[in-house]
VEXGUNU-476283 format. One line per field, with one value per residue (C-alpha): chain; x, y, z. Coordinates in nm, 2 decimals, m for minus. Last residue first. Layout:
kette = A;...
xx = X;...
yy = Y;...
zz = Z;...
This chain:
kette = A;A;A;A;A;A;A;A;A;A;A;A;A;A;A;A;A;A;A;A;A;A;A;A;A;A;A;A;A;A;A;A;A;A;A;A;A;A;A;A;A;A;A;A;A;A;A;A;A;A;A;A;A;A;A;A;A;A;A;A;A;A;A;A;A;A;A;A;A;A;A;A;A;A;A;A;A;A;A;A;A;A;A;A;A;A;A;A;A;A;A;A;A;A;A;A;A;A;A;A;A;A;A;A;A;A;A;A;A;A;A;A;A;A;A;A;A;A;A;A;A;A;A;A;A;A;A;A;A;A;A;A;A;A;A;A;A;A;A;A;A;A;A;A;A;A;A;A;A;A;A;A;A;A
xx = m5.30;m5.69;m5.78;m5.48;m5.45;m5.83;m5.84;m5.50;m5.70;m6.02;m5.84;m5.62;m5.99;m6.10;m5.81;m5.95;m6.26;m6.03;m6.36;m6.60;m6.92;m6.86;m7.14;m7.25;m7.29;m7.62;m7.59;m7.70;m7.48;m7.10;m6.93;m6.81;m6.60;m6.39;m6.22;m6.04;m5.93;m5.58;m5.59;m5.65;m5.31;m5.23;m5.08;m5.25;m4.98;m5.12;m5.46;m5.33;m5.15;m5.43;m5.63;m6.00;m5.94;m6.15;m6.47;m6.39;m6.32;m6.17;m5.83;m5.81;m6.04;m6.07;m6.05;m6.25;m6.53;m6.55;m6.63;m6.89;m7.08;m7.11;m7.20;m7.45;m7.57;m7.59;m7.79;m8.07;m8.13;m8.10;m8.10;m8.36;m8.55;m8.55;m8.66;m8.97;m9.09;m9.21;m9.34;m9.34;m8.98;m8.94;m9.19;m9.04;m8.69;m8.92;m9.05;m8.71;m8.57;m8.27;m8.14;m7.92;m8.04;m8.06;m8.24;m8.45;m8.57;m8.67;m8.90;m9.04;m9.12;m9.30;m9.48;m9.62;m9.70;m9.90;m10.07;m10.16;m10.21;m10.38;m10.27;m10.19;m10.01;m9.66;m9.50;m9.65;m9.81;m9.91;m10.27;m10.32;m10.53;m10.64;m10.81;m10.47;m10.46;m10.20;m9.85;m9.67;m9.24;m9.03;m8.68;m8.51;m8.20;m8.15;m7.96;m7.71;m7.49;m7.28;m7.42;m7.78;m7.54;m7.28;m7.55;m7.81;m8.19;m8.34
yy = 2.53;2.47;2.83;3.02;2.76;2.79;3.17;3.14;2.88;3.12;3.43;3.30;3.17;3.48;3.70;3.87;3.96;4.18;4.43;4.41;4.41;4.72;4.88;5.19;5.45;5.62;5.81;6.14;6.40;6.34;6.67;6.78;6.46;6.68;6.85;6.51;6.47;6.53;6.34;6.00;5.96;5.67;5.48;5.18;4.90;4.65;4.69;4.64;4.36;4.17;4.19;4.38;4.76;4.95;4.81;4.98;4.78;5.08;5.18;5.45;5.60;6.01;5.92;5.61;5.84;6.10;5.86;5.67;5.96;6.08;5.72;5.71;6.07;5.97;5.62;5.75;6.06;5.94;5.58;5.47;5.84;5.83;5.52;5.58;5.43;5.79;5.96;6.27;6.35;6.69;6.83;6.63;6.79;7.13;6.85;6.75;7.06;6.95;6.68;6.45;6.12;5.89;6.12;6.33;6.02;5.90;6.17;6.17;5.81;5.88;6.18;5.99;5.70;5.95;6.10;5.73;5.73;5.85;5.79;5.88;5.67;5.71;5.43;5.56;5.92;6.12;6.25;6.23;6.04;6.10;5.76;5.67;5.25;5.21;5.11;4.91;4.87;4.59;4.59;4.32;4.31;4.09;3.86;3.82;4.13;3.94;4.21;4.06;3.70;3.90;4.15;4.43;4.36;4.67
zz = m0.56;m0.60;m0.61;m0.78;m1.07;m1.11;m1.10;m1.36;m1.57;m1.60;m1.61;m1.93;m2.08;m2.03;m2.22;m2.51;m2.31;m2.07;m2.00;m2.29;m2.10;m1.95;m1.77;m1.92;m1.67;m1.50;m1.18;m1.26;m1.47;m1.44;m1.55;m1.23;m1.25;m1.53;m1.26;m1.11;m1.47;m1.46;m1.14;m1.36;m1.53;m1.35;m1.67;m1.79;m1.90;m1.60;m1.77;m2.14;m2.05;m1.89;m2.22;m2.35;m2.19;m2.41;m2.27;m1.90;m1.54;m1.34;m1.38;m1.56;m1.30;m1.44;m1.80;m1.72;m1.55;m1.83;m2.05;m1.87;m1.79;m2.12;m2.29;m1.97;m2.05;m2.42;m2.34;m2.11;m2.40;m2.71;m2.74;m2.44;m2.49;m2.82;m2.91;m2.74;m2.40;m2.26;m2.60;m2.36;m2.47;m2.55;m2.32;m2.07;m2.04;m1.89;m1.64;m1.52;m1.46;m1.23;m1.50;m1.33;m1.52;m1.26;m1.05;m1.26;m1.47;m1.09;m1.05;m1.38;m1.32;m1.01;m1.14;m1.45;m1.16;m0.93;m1.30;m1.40;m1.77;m2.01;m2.39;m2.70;m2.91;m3.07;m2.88;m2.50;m2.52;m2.25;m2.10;m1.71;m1.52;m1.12;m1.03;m0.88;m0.78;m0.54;m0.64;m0.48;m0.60;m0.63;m0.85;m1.02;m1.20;m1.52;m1.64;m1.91;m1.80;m1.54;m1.22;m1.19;m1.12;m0.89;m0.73;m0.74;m0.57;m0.56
């Protein structure tokens, strides 16, 4: 996986590499409301990794619901609600981590440490998947960009 500062800015994209050898073994599914076979070592793969970003131990029971694979409901339904889920529960437990609700300086250096209230809720996290905030102090870039710059070539 290749994660870092310009994957990270939210206009690029990651990469990641994987082989995969050529499996004569077929399965059916459905991709965009068509049936279709596909790979059973790369149906098992994917199913695999669903498990582990999205923290669901019975992965293939979840599977049933969602065999349409690259359907709208499982980007907006299912990958996005556990990140939404995630997410929340994080910034109540890290107020201080980067999160879209905090958009200016102020309202960063105004958070309160309120975070061990939450400490139990982290049991709630399922997987690994979060929303990255893209919103984080938005309405003060141009203020970070001149106080960066008065910082660096002081």
């Amino acid at each position: 996986q290749n994660i870092n500062d310009r994957s990270m800015r939210g206009t690029r994209d990651s990469e990641l590499g994987i082989g995969v050898y050529s499996d004569k073994n077929m399965v059916d599914s459905i991709m965009n409301g068509i049936p279709t076979k596909v790979s059973q070592f790369v149906q098992n793969f994917r199913l695999r990794l669903w498990q582990e970003h999205l923290g669901i131990p019975d992965i293939r029971t979840m599977y049933q619901e969602y065999r349409d694979t690259v359907s709208d409901d499982i980007y907006g339904k299912l990958f996005l609600g556990v990140a939404k889920k995630n997410t929340e529960i994080l910034n109540k437990a890290f107020p201080y981590m980067p999160q879209d609700a905090i958009t200016k300086i102020q309202e960063f250096k105004n958070r309160e440490n309120v975070g061990a209230r939450y400490v139990e809720e982290l049991s709630g996290v399922q997987g690994t998947l979060i929303q990255y905030p893209l919103r984080f102090l938005e309405n003060d870039l141009e203020v970070l960009r001149h106080s960066i710059s008065d910082h660096l070539f002081q």
